[in-house]
PAVO-561732 format. One record per residue (C-alpha): residue in one letter; x, y, z. Coordinates in nm, 2 decimals. Layout:
// PAVO-561732
r:A, X:X, Y:Y, Z:Z
...
END
This chain:
// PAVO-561732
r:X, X:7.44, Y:9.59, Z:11.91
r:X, X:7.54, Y:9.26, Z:11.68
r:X, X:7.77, Y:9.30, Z:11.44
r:X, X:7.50, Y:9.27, Z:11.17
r:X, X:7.25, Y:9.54, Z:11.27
r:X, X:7.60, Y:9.83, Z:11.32
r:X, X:7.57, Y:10.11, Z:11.12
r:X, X:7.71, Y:10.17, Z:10.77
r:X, X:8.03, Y:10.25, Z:10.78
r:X, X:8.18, Y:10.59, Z:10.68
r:X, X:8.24, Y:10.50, Z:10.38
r:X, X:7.92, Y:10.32, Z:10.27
r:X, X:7.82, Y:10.36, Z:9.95
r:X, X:8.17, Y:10.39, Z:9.78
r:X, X:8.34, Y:10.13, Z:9.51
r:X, X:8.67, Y:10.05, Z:9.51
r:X, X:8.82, Y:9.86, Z:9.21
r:X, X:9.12, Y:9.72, Z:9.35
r:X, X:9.38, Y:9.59, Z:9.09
r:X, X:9.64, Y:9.54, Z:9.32
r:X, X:9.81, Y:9.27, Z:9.51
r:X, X:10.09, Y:9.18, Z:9.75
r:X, X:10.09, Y:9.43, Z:10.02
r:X, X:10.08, Y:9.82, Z:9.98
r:X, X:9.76, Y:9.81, Z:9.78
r:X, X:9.56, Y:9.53, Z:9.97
r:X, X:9.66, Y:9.70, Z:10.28
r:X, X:9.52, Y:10.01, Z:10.12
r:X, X:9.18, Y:9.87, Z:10.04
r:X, X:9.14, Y:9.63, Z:10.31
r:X, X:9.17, Y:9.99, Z:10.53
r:X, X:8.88, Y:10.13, Z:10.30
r:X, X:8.66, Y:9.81, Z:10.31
r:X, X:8.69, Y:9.81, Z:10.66
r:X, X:8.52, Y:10.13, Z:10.67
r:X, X:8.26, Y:10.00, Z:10.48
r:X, X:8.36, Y:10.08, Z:10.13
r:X, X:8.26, Y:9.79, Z:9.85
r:X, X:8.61, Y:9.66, Z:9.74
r:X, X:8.59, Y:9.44, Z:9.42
r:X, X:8.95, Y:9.30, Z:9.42
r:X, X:9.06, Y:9.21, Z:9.05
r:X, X:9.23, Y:8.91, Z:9.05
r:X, X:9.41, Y:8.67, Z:8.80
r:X, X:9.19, Y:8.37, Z:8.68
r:X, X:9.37, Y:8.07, Z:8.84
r:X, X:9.64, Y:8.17, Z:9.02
r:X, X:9.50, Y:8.51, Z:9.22
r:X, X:9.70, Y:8.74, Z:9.39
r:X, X:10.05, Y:8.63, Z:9.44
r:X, X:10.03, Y:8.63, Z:9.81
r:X, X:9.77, Y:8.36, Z:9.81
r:X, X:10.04, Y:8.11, Z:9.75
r:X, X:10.28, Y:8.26, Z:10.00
r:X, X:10.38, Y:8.05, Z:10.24
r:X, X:10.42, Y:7.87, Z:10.51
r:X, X:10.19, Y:7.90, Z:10.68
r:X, X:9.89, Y:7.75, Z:10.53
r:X, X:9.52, Y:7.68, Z:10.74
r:X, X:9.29, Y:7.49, Z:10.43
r:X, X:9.50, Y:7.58, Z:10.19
r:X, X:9.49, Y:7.95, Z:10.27
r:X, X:9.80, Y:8.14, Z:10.32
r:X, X:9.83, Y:8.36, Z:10.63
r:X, X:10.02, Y:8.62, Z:10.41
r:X, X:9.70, Y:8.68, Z:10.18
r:X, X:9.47, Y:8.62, Z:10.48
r:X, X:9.65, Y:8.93, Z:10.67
r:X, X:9.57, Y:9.18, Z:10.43
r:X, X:9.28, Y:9.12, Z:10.20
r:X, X:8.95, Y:9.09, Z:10.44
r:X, X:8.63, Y:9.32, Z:10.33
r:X, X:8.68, Y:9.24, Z:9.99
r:X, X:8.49, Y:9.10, Z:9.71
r:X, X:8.73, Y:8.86, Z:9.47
r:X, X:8.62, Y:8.88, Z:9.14
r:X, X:8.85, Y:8.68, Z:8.86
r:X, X:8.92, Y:8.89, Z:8.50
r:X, X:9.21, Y:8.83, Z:8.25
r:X, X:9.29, Y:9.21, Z:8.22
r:X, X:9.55, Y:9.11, Z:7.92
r:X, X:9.23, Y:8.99, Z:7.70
r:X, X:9.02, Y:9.27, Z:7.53
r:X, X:8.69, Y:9.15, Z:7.64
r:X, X:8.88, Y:9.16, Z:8.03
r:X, X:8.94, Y:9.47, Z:7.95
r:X, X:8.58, Y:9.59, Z:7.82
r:X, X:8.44, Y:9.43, Z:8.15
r:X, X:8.68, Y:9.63, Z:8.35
r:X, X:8.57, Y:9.95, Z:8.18
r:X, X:8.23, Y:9.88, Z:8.24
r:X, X:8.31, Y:9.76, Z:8.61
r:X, X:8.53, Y:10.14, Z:8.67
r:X, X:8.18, Y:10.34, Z:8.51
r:X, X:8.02, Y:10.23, Z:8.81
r:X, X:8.27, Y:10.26, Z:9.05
r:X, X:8.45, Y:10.57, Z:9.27
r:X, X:8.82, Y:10.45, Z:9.29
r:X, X:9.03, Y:10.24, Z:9.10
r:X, X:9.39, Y:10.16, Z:9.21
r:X, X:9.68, Y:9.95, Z:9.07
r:X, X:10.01, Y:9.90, Z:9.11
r:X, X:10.07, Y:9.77, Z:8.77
r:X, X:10.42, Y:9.83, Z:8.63
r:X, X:10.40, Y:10.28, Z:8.52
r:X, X:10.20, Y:10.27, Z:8.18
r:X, X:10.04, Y:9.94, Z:8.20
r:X, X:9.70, Y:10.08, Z:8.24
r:X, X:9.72, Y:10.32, Z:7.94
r:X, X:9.84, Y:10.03, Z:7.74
r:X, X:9.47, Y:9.86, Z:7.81
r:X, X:9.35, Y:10.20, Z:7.67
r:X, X:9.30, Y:10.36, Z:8.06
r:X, X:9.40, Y:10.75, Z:7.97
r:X, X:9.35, Y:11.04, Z:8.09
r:X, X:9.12, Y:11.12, Z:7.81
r:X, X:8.92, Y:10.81, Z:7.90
r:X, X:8.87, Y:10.89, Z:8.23
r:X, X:8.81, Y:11.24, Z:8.15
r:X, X:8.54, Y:11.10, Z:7.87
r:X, X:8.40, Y:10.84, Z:8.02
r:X, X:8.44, Y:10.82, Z:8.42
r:X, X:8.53, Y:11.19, Z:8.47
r:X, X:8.44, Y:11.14, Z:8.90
r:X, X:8.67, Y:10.82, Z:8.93
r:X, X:8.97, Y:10.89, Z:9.20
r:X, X:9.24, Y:10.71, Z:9.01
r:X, X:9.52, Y:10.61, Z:9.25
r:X, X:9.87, Y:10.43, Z:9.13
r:X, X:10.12, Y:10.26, Z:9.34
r:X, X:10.49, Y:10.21, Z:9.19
r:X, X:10.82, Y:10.15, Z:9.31
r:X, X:10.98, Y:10.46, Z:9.17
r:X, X:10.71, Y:10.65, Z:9.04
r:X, X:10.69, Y:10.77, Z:8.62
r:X, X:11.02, Y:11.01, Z:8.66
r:X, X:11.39, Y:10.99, Z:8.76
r:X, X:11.66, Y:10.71, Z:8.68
r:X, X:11.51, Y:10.41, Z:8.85
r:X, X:11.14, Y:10.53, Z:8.68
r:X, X:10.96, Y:10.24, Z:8.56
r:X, X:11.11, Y:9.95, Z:8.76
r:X, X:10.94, Y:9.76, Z:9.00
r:X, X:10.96, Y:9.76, Z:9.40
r:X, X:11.07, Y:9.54, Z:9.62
r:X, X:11.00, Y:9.66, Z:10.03
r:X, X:11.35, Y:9.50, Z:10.12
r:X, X:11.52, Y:9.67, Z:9.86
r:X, X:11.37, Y:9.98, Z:9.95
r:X, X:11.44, Y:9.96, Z:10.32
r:X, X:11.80, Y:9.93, Z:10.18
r:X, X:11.84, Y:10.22, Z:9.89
r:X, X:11.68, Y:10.47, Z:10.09
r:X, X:11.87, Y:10.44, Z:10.44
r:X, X:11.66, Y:10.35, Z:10.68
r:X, X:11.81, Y:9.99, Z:10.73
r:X, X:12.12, Y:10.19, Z:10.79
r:X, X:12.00, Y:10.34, Z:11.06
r:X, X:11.82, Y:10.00, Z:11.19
r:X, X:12.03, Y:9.70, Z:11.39
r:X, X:12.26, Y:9.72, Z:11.65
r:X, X:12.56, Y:9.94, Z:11.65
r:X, X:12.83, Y:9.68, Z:11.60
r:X, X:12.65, Y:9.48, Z:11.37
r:X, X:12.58, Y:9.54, Z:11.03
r:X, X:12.24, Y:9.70, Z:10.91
r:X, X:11.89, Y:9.54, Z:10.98
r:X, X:11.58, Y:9.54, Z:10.82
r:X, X:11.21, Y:9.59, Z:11.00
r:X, X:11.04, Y:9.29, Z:11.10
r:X, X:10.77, Y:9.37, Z:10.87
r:X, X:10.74, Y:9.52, Z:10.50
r:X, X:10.70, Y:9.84, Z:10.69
r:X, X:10.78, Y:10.04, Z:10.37
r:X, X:10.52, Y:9.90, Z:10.18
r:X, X:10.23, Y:9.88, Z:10.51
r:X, X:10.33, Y:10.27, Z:10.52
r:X, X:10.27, Y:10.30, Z:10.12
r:X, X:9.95, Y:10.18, Z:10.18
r:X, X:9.84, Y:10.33, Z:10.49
r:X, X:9.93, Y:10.70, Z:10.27
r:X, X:9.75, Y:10.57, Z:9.99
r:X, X:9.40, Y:10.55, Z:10.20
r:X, X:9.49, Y:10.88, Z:10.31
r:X, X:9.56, Y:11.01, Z:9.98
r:X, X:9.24, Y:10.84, Z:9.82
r:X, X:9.02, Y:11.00, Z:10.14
r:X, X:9.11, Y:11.35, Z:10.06
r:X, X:9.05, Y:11.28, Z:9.68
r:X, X:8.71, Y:11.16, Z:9.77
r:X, X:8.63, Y:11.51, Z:10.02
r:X, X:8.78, Y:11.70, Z:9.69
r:X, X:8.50, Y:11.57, Z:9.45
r:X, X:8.23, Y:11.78, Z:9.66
r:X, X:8.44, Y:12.08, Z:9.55
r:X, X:8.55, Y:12.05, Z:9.23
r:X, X:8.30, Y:11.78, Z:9.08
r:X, X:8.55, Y:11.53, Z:8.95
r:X, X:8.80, Y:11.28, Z:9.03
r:X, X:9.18, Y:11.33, Z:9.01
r:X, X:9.50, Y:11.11, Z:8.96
r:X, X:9.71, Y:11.01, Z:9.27
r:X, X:10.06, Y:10.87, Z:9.21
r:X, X:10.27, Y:10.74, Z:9.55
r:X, X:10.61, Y:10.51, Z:9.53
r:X, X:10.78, Y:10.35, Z:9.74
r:X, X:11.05, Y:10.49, Z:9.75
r:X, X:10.90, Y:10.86, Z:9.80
r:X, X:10.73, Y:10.67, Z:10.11
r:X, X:11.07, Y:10.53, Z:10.23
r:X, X:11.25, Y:10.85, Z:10.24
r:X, X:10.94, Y:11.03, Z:10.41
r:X, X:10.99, Y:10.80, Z:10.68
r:X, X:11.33, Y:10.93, Z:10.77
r:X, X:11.10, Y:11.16, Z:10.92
r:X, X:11.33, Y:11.33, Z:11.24
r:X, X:11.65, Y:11.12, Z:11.11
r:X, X:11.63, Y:11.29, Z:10.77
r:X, X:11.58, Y:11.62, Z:10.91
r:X, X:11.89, Y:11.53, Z:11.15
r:X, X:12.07, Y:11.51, Z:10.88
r:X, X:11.96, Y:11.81, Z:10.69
r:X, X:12.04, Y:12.02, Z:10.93
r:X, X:12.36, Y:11.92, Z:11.07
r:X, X:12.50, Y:11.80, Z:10.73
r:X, X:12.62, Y:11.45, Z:10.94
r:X, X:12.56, Y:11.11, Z:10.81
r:X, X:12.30, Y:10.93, Z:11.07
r:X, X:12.43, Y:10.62, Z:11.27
r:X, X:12.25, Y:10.32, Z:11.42
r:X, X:12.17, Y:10.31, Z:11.76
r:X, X:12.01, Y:9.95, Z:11.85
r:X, X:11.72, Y:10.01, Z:12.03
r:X, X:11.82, Y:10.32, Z:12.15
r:X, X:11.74, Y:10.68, Z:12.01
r:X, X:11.93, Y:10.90, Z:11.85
r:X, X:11.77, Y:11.26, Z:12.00
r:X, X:11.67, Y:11.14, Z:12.33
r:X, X:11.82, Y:10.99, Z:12.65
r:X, X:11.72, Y:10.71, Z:12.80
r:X, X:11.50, Y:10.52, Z:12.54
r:X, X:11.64, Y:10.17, Z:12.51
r:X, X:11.61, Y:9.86, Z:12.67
r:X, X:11.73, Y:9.81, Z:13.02
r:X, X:11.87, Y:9.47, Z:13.12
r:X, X:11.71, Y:9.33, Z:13.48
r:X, X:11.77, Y:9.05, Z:13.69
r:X, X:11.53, Y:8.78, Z:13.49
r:X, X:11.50, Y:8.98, Z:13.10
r:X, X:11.53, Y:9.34, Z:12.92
r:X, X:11.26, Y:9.59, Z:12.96
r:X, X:11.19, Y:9.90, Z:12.73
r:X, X:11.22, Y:10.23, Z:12.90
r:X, X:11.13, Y:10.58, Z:12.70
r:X, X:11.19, Y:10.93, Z:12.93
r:X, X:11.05, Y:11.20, Z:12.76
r:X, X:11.11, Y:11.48, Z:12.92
r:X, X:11.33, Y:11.63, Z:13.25
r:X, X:11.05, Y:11.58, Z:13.48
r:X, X:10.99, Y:11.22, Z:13.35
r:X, X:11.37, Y:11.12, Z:13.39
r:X, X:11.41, Y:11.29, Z:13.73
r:X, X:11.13, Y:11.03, Z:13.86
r:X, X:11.34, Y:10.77, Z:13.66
r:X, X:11.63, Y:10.85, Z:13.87
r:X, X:11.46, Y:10.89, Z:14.22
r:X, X:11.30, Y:10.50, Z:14.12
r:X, X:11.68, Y:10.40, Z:14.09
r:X, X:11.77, Y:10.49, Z:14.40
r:X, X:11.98, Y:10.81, Z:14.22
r:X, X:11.78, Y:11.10, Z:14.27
r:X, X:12.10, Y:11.30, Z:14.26
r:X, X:12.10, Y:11.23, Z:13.83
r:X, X:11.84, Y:11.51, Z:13.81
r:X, X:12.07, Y:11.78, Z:13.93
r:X, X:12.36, Y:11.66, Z:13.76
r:X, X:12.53, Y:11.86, Z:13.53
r:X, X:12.58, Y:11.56, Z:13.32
r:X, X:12.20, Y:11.48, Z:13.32
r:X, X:11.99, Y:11.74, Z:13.41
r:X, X:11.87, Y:11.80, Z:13.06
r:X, X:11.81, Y:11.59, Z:12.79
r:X, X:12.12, Y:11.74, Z:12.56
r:X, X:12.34, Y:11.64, Z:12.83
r:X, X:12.19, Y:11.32, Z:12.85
r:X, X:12.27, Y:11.27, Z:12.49
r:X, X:12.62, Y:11.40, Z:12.50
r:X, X:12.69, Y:11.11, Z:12.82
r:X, X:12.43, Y:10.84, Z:12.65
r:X, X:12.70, Y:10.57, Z:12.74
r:X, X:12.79, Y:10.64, Z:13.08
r:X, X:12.42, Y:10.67, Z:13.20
r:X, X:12.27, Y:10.38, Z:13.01
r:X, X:12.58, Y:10.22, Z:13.19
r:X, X:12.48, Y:10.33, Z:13.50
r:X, X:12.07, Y:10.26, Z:13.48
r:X, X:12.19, Y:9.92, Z:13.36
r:X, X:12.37, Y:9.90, Z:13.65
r:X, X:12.08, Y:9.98, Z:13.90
r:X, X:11.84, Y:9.74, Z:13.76
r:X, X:12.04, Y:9.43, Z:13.81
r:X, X:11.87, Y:9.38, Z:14.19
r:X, X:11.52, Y:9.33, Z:14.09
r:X, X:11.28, Y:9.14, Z:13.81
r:X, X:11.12, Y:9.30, Z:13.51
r:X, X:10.80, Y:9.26, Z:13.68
r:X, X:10.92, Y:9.44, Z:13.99
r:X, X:11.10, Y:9.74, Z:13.75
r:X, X:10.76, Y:9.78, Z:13.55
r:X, X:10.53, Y:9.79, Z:13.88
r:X, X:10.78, Y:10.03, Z:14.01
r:X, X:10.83, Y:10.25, Z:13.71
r:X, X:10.42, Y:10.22, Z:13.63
r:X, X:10.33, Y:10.38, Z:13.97
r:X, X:10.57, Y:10.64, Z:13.92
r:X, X:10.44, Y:10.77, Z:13.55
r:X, X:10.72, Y:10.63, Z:13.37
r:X, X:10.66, Y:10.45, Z:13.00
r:X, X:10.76, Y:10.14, Z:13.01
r:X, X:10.68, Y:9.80, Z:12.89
r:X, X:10.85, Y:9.40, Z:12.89
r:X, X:10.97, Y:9.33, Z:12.56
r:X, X:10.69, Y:9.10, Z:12.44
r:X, X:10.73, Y:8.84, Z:12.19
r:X, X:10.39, Y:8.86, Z:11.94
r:X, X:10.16, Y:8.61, Z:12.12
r:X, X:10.19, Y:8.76, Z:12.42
r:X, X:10.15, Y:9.12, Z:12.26
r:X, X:9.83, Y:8.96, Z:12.04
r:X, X:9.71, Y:8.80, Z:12.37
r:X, X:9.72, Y:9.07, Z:12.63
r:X, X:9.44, Y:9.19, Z:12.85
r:X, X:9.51, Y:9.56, Z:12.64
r:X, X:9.44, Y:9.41, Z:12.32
r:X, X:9.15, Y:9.17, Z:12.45
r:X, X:9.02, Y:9.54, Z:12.57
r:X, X:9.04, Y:9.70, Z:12.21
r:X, X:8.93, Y:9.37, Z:12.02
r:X, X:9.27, Y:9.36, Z:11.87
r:X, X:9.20, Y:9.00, Z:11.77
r:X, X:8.88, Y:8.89, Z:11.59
r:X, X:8.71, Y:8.58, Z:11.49
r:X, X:8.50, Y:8.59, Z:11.12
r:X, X:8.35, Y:8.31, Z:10.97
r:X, X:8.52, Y:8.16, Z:10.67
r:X, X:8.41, Y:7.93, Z:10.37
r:X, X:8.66, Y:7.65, Z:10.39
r:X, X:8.82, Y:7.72, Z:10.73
r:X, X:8.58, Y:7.79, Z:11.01
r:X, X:8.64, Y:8.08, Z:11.22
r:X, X:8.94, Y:8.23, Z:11.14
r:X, X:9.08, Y:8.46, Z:11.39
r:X, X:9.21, Y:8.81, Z:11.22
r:X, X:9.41, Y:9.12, Z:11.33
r:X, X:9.15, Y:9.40, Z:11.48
r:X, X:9.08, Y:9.75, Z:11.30
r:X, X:9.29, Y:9.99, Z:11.48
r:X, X:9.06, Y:10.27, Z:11.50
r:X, X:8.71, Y:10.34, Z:11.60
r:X, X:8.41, Y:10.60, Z:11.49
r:X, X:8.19, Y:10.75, Z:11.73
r:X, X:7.85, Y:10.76, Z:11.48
r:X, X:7.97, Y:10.51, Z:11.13
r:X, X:8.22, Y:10.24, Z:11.27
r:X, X:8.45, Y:10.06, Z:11.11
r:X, X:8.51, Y:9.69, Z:11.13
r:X, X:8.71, Y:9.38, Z:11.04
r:X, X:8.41, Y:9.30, Z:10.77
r:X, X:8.37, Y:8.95, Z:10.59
r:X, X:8.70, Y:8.72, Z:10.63
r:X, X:8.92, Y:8.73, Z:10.30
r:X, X:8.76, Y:8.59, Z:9.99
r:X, X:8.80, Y:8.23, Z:9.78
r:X, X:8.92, Y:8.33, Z:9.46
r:X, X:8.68, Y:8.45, Z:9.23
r:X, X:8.40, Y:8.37, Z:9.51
r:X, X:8.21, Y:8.68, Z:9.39
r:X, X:8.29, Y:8.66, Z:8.99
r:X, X:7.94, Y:8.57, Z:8.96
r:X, X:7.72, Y:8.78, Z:9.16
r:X, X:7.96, Y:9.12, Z:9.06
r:X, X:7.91, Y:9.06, Z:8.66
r:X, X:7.53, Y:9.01, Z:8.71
r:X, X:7.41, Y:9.25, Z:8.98
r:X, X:7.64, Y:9.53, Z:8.87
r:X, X:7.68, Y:9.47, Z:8.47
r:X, X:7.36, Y:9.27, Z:8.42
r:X, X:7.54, Y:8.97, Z:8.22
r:X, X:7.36, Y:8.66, Z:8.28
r:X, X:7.46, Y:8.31, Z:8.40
r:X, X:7.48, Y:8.15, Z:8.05
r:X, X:7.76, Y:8.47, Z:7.91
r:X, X:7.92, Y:8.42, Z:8.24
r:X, X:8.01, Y:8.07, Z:8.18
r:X, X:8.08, Y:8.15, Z:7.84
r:X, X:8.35, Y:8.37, Z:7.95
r:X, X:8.51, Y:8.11, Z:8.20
r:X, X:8.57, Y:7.90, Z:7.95
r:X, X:8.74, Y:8.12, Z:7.76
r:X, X:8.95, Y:8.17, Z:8.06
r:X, X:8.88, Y:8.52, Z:8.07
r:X, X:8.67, Y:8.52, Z:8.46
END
């Protein structure tokens, strides 16, 4: 089966106006294109999303930042701040399922996008806004920043070694999670329409999504009342689940349960750690973390990473080497998932893209078109869909306003 004659996806047959950019939205909709949903990403005449001039890196002109996260997409040029913009875009949302934003809280009801006018005039739209701090609270109102939010909601405390100061995650992992609930959240609005006929509202901030992510640190905390530490790379509830240093580099061991760690033990060489009083269960194992991270250190200084992993494989014990991201991108496991994939671009060639992460049995998902030129489909968009012909389409770009 080619990748032209697949089935429609499982979302075939929905529109998406996407009005957002940076990371959290485009994630959102690249996730809903690449289940075959039509996204129509609203972009600044000119200049585009922000991330298109984010970088180094650069292939053609094309920033790897913008490239990451805006494939199965349609670009489509409007100056939203000009009331003829703004008529377009009302026409464009008529005929359309979703919109999202993540405009600063009110920006959209400025342009005249109420409740009333959704209620009057698009009454099925799933309306979906991203914000840093959502409409209510101190902090309502101003923007988001991911770092920022790594660092006002605790979890870079909680991130970096112990005596070091606090660390942030390698990737905007506040706002890929903000966008990852936000397909969720727009799904289930979808399913809802079959019930109740209409679209709804869905608001989701970042910081809401940062503190959500405490997830069994935060409820550490609420129930003990004690204010969470960092651990490295190891873990606060369970013993061992670190990395291990051997002979030629560090390997990442994760025992998750008695049965697992005796086999860890009896690997060592220690089989006697399974009966100890001291390690026999995973509380006691927390309670002596140092001594027996100490002491599995200690044992693994005799043979290779390689060696350890063969060992610790055969015996049912997760583990992996510490890979650095080409390795990780190039492995035979990701090969096996097509977790890299080549797509056919305007100005570059093939460019090679991150894989879709999950697969359907009957409508599957893929990594559709690569990312778009800006404006590439400004054209096609106004006159398929709004029936405004070539010579009012020209008009309009000279007025700046596509």
């Amino acid at each position: 089966m080619t990748e032209t004659n697949l089935p429609n996806g499982p979302l075939t047959g929905i529109r998406v106006i996407d009005l957002t950019r940076i990371l959290a939205g485009p994630i959102c909709t690249m996730n809903l294109g690449d289940m075959g949903a039509e996204i129509l990403k609203i972009e600044q005449p000119v200049k585009g999303d922000d991330t298109r001039s984010w970088g180094p890196p650069f292939i053609d002109g094309q920033a790897a930042y913008f490239l990451g996260a805006n494939r199965s997409k349609k670009s489509v040029t409007l100056d939203l701040k000009n009331e003829q913009g703004q008529e377009i875009l009302r026409d464009l949302i008529k005929k359309s399922d979703v919109v999202i934003d993540n405009f600063k809280t009110g920006t959209m009801e400025k342009w005249g996008f109420t409740e009333d006018w959704y209620t009057d005039q698009a009454p099925r739209v799933v309306q979906c806004q991203i914000t840093g701090y959502g409409g209510k609270g101190p902090k309502a109102g101003l923007p988001g920043y991911d770092f920022i939010l790594q660092a006002e909601s605790g979890l870079m405390s909680i991130t970096g070694n112990i005596d070091r100061g606090p660390a942030k995650y390698g990737v905007a992992i506040v706002d890929v999670c903000t966008g990852q609930n936000a397909a969720m959240c727009i799904l289930a609005a979808l399913n809802a329409r079959h019930t109740t006929g209409k679209g709804q509202r869905i608001e989701l901030s970042l910081f809401n999504t940062s503190l959500s992510m405490l997830v069994n640190i935060g409820s550490n905390y609420l129930v003990n009342g004690k204010r969470p530490g960092r651990f490295g790379n190891a873990h606060a509830s369970i013993v061992p689940y670190r990395d291990f240093t051997t002979k030629d580099g560090d390997i990442a061991i994760a025992v998750g349960n008695n049965t697992q760690f005796a086999r860890l033990a009896a690997s060592l060489g220690h089989a006697e750690w399974a009966a100890s009083d001291d390690y026999k269960t995973n509380a006691s194992r927390v309670e002596n973390r140092v001594a027996l991270e100490l002491a599995i250190n200690e044992s693994m200084a005799d043979k290779s990473a390689d060696e350890w992993i063969k060992l610790f494989e055969a015996d049912g014990i997760p583990c992996s080497k510490i890979n650095a991201v080409d390795e990780a991108l190039e492995s035979a496991q990701s090969q096996a998932h097509d977790m890299v994939v080549e797509r056919d671009h305007p100005t570059i060639g093939t460019l090679k893209m991150l894989g879709v992460p999950y697969t359907f049995s009957e409508t599957p998902a893929r990594a559709g078109q690569a990312p778009p030129l800006l404006g590439a489909d400004t054209d096609n968009v106004l006159t398929e869909l709004l029936g405004i012909d070539q010579a009012e389409i020209e008009s309009l770009r000279s007025q700046g306003i596509v």
